[in-house]
Structures are given as C-alpha cells and as structure tokens.
N, C-alpha and C positions, 0 to 999 in steps of 0.2 A: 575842813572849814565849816563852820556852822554860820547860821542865817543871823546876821546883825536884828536884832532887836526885836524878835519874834513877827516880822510885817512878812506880807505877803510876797514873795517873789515872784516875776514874770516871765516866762517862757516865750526865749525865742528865736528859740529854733527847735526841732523836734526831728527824730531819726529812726529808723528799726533795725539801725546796728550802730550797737555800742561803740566800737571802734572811731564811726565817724563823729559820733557826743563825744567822744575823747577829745578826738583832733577837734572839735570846735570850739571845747572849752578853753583846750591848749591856747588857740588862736586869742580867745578872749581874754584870761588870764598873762598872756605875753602883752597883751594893750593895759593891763595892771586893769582889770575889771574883774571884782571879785566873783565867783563861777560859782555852778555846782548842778550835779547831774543827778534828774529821776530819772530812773525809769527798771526796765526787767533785772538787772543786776543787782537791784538791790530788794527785788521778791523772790517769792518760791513758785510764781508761775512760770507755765512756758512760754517763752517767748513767740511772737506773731499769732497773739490771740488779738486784732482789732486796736486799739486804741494802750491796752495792758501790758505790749508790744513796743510801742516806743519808749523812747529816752528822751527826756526833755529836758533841752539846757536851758538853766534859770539864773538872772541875773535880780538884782535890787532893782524896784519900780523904777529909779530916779537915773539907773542908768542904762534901759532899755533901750530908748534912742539911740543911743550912742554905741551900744551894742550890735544893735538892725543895723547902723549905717557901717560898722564896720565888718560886718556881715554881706551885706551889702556887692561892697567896695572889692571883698575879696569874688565873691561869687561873679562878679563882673571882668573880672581880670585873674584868672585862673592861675598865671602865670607864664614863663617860657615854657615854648613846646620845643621836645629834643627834636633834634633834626634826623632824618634818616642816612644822611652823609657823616655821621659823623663816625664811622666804621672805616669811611675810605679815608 
C-alpha cells in the first residue's frame, strides 16, 4: 500500500514489537482504514536502540481521529476473559 498523494501521514500508535504494529494495523485496516507500518523492519538497524526501535502505525491526517477512537474503544474493552472452569 503506498501513501495517497505524497501528504504527510500521522502516527498513532507506536510499539517496540513488530508483532503487535501488525495486530494494530490488522485491527485498523478491518475498520477499512487505509494502514501502514514504520519502523525496525524495514531498516538494517538493531532493533531496541531508543526511539529507532519502534514501529509506528501511520494512518492519513484526516482519518487519525477516527483511528485513536477506535483504538481507543478496543484498549477499553480488551475482550472476553477465558474462565478458569472451563476444563471442568
């Protein structure tokens, strides 16, 4: 996916493992929010140098808001928690 019209993209959200820029872009991209992820993966440094270390998920300015809030909404309700009964 490349950046719509050479404009600046806004980061919002930021991580120092890849795995979870994945799942957040996932998250984003399934609400039809066009994504896309900086960060160590796509340099030749090592990763957890500081700042050079994260992954930042970047969305288009105009749909930032909308991105936070659903961001948001999930970090607030995490989900079901498995029950420890459910063995017996």
């Amino acid at each position: 996916m490349s950046k719509e019209d050479d404009e600046d993209w806004v980061e919002v959200a930021s991580t120092g493992d890849d795995e979870e820029a994945v799942l957040i872009a996932g998250l984003l991209d399934s609400e039809g929010l066009p994504v896309e992820i900086e960060g160590p993966s796509a340099t030749p440094f090592p990763e957890g140098i500081g700042a050079l270390g994260l992954s930042r998920v970047m969305v288009p300015p105009d749909r930032a808001d909308e991105a936070k809030a659903i961001l948001a909404e999930h970090s607030q309700d995490p989900g079901p928690e498995l029950s420890d009964t459910a063995d017996e």
